[in-house]
C-alpha positions in Angstrom: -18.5 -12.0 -4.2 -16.0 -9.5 -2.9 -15.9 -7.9 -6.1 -19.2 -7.0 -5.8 -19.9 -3.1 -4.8 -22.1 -3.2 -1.7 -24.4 0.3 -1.2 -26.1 0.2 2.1 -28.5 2.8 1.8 -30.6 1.6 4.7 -27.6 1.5 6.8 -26.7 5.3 6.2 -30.0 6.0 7.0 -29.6 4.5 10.3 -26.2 5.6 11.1 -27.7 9.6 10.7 -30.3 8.4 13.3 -27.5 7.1 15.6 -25.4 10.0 15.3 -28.7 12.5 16.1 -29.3 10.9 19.1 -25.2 10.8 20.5 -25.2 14.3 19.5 -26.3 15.5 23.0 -24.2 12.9 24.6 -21.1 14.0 22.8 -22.3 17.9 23.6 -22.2 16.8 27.3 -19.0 14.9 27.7 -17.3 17.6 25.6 -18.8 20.4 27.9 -17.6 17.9 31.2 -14.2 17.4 29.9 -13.8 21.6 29.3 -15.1 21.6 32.7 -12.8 18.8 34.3 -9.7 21.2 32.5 -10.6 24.0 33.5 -10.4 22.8 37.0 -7.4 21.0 37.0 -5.7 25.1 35.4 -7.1 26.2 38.3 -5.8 23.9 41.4 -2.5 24.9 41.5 -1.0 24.9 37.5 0.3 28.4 37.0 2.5 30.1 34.2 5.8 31.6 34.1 6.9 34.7 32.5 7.1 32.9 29.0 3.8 31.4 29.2 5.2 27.9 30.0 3.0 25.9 32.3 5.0 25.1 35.6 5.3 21.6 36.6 4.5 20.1 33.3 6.8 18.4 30.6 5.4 19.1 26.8 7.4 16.8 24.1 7.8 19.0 21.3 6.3 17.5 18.2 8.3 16.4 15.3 8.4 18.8 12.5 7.5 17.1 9.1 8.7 18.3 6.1 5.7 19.2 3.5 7.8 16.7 0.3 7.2 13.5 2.8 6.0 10.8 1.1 2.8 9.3 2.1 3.7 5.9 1.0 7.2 5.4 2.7 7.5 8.0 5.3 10.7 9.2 3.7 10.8 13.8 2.5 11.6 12.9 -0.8 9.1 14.1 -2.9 9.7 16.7 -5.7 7.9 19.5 -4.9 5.5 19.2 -8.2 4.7 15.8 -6.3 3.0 17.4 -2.7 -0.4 17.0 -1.9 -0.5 15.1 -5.1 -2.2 11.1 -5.6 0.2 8.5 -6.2 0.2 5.7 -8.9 -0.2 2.2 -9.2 1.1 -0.4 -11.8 0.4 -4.2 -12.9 3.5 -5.7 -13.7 4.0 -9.4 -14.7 6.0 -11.8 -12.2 7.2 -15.1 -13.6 10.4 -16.2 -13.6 9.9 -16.3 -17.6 9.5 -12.3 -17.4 12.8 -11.7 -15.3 14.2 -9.6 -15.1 11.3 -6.6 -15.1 12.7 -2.7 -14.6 11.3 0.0 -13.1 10.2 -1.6 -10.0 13.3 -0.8 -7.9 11.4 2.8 -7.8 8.5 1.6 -6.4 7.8 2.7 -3.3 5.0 -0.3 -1.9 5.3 -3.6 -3.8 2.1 -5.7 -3.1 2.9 -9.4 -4.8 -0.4 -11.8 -4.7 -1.5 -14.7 -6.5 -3.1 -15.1 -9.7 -4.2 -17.8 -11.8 -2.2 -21.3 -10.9 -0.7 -20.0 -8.2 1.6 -17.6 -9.9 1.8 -14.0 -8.7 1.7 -10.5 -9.9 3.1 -7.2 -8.3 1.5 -3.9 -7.8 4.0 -1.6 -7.7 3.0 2.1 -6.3 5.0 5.1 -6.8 4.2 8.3 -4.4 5.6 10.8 -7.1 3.5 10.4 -10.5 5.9 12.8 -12.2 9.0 10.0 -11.0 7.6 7.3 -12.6 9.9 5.3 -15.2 9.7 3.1 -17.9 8.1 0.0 -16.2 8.3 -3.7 -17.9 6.4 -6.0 -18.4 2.8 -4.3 -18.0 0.1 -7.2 -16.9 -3.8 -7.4 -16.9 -5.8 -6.4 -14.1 -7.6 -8.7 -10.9 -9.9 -7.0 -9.1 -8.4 -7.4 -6.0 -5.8 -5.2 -7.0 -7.6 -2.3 -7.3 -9.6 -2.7 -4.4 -6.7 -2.1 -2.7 -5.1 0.7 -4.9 -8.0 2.5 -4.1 -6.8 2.8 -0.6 -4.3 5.1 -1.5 -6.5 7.4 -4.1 -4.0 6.1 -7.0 -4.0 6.1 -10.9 -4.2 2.7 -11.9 -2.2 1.4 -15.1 -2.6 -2.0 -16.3 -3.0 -3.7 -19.8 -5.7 -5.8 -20.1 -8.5 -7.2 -17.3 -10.3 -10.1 -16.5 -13.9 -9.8 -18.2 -16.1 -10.9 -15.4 -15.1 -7.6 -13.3 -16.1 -4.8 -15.8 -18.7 -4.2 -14.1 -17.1 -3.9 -10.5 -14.2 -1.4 -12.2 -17.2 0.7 -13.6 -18.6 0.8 -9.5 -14.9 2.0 -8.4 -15.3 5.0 -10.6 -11.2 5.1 -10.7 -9.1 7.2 -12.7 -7.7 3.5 -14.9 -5.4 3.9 -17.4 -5.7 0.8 -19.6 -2.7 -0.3 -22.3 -5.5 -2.1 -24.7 -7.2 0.8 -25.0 -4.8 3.8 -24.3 -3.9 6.2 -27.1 -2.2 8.2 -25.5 1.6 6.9 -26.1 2.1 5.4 -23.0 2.5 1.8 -23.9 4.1 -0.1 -26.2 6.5 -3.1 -26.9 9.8 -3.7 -25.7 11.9 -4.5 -28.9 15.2 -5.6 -27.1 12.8 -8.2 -25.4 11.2 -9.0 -28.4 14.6 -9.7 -30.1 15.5 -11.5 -27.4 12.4 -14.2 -27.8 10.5 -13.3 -25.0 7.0 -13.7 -25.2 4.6 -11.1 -26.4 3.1 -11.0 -22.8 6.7 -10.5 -21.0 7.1 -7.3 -23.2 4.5 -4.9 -23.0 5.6 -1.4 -21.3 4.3 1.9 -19.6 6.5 4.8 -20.3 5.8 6.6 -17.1 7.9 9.6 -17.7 5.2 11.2 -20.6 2.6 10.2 -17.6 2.4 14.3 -16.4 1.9 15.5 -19.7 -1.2 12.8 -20.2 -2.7 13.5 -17.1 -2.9 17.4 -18.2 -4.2 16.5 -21.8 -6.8 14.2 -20.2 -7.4 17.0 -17.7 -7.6 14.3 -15.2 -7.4 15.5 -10.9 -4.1 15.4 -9.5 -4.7 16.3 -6.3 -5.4 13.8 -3.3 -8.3 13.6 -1.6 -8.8 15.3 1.8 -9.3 12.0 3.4 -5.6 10.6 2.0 -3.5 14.2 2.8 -2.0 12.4 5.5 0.7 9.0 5.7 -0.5 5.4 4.1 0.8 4.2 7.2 1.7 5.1 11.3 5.4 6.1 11.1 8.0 6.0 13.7 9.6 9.2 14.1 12.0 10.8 11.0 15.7 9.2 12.9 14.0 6.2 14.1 14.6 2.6 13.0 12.7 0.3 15.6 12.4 -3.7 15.9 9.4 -4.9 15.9 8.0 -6.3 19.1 8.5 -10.5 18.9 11.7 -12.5 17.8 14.6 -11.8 15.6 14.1 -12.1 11.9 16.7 -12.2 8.9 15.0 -14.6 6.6 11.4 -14.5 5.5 10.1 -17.8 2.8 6.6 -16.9 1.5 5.5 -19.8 -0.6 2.7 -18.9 -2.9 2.1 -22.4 -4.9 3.7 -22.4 -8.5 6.8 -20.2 -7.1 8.2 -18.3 -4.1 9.4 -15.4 -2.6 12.9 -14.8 0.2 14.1 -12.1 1.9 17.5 -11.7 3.6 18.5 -9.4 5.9 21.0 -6.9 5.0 22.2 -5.3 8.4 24.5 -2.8 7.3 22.0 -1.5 5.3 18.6 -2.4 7.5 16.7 -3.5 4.3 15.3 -7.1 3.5 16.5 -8.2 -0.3 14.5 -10.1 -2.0 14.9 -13.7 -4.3 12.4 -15.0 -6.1 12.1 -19.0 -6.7 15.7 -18.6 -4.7 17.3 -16.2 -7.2 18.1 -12.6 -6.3 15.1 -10.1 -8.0 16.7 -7.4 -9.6 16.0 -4.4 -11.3 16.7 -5.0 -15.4 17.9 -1.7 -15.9 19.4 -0.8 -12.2 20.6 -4.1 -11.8 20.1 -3.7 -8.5 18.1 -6.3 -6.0 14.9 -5.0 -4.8 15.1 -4.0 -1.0 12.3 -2.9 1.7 12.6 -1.5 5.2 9.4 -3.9 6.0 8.1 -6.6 4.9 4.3 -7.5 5.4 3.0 -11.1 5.1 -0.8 -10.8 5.4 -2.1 -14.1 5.8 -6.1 -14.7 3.8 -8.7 -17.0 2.3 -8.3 -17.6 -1.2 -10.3 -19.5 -3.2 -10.7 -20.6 -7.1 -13.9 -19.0 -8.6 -14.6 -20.1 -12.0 -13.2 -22.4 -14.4 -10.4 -20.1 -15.4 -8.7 -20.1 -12.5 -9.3 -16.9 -11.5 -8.7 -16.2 -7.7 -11.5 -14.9 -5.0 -9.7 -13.3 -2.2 -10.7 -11.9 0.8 -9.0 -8.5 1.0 -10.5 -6.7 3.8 -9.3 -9.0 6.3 -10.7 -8.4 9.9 -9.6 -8.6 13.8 -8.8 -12.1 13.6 -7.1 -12.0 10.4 -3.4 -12.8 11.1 -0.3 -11.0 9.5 3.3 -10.9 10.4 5.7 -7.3 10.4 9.1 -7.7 9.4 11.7 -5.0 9.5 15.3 -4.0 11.2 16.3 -7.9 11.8 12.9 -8.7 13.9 9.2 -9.6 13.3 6.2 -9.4 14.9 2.7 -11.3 14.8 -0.4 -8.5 14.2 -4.0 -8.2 13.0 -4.5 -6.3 9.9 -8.3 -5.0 8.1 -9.8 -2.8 5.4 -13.3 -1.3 5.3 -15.0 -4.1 3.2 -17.3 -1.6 2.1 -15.0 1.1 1.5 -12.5 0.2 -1.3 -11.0 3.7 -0.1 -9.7 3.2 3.4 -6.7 3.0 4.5 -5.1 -0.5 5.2 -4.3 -1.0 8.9 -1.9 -3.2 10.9 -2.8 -3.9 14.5 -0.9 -5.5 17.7 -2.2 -8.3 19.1 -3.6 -5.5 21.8 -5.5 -4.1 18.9 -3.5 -1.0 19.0 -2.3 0.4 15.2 1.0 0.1 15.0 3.6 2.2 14.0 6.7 0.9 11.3 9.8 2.9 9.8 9.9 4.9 7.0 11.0 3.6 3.6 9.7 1.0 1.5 7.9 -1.9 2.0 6.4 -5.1 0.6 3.2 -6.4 1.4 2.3 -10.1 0.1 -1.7 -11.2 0.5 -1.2 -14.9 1.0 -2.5 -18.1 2.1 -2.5 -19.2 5.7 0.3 -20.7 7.2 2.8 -20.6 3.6 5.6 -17.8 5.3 9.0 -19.5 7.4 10.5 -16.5 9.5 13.9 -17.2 11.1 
């Protein structure tokens, strides 16, 4: 089951072997490339009064500003917020739920499917003391997760699916769970229950007492070395590039039991979304949610019990096949996650194999089935 936390011991034990015995060969071709510099300084490359080399052309590098945030790419970030891990929320995402709020502050919306085909988002926010009210809170998959752990998030949800207690405990996360919170943080919408929703389109996380929870709970705030850097390969801060392959301002992801569009908004260079053909807006905003890029990561799913409940391979692979959509074009790539690493990073590849690099700002990543997206 993918769910299940693999530990390799045997393997670490031969991976320290391998590395012992390339630690020469790295000494060597370290020592021959200092070498093969130190030669080239030599034949002829001399420096001016200023301490410029002569005949060579150095790009300066792009100054980043410290308040980027890792998830989009965009210096936004209060400064309480730098260096600092991010958050991730389960919010419910039938059409008998619309409209939710506080997703239109989300800064990576991942939408996959649940039990008959419907869907759920995961919304991530890159500064925990940003978050809003959010609404309607949903139960957990363990899919979900595995990915949030990619980013070294909090993870908020209300409720799970039994079978993966287990495979939560391995994750050792920092979860923050509405059943058994006591915290304040979650509670009932009673507009929505006035309104005759159902109980399970109401419940809500009230992410704006979040900060003062994490300090009572004395729980880290600080990212781990290994996630100080971007989520993603950014083009540079003024860029806004087209993705290598065909022009794209409509993308139709059909997930079973409903659907998600995206139009292309030129003036603005962000994709809006529908879902089930209506425009998906933000209950409290009222405005439709946008993304820079939009990710269609094409998978095997699969039904595992009698529930319904969804096995899904989330790791992908080199010849798992994704599509890239932003600024009017899209472009076919390879995308993978360490399958025994719930922590590493998500990747998107060329068809080269070479990572590729998107534009800052938001973006929306569906895991799907094969061959369900239209792009025109």
């Amino acid at each position: 089951m993918k769910f299940k936390k693999v530990m390799l011991i045997t393997a670490a034990f031969v991976l320290a072997g391998s590395m012992a015995a390339c630690s020469h060969k790295d000494d060597t071709q370290q020592s021959q490339n200092e070498t093969a510099q130190t030669e080239k300084s030599s034949q002829g490359e001399t420096e001016d009064d200023q301490g410029a080399v002569q005949g060579s052309a150095v790009e300066p590098q792009e100054e980043i500003p410290a308040n980027q945030n890792l998830l989009t790419g965009v210096p936004d970030l209060t400064d309480g917020a730098i260096g600092k891990r991010p958050v991730a929320v389960m919010v419910n995402n039938v059409s008998y739920a619309m409209p939710q709020y506080g997703v239109g502050q989300a800064d990576i919306i991942f939408e996959i499917p649940v039990e008959g085909d419907a869907t759920r988002f995961m919304a991530l926010y890159g500064d925990y003391t940003q978050v809003p009210q959010i609404c309607p809170i949903r139960s957990c998959r363990y899919y979900f997760p595995a990915l949030s752990q990619g980013f070294d998030a909090f993870y908020v949800n209300w409720g799970i699916d039994d079978t993966m207690a287990d495979y939560l405990e391995a994750l050792n996360m920092d979860q923050i769970e509405g059943i058994t919170n006591t915290g304040g943080l979650f509670g009932r919408d009673q507009d929505r229950l006035n309104q005759g929703y159902s109980l399970e389109h109401t419940g809500y996380f009230d992410g704006t007492k979040l900060v003062s929870y994490i300090e009572s709970q004395g729980l880290r705030t600080d990212l781990n070395e290994d996630k100080k850097g971007p989520a993603f390969q950014f083009n540079g801060l003024e860029e806004q590039l087209k993705p290598e392959g065909s022009d794209c301002t409509s993308v139709q992801i059909n997930f079973g039991a409903q659907s998600s569009q995206f139009t292309y908004d030129a003036e603005n260079k962000v994709y809006l979304k529908q879902i089930n053909g209506d425009a998906q807006v933000d209950g409290k905003t009222g405005e439709q949610l946008a993304f820079t890029n939009v990710f269609v990561l094409e998978t095997d799913i699969s039904v595992r019990d009698s529930v319904g409940h969804k096995e899904i391979d989330w790791d992908g692979g080199t010849d798992s096949v994704g599509y890239y959509v932003s600024n009017g074009g899209v472009q076919k790539i390879t995308w993978s996650k360490d399958y025994n690493n719930e922590s590493s990073y998500l990747r998107f590849y060329d068809e080269s194999g070479q990572e590729i690099s998107i534009n800052r700002g938001k973006s929306y990543i569906a895991l799907n089935y094969k061959n369900q997206a239209v792009f025109q």
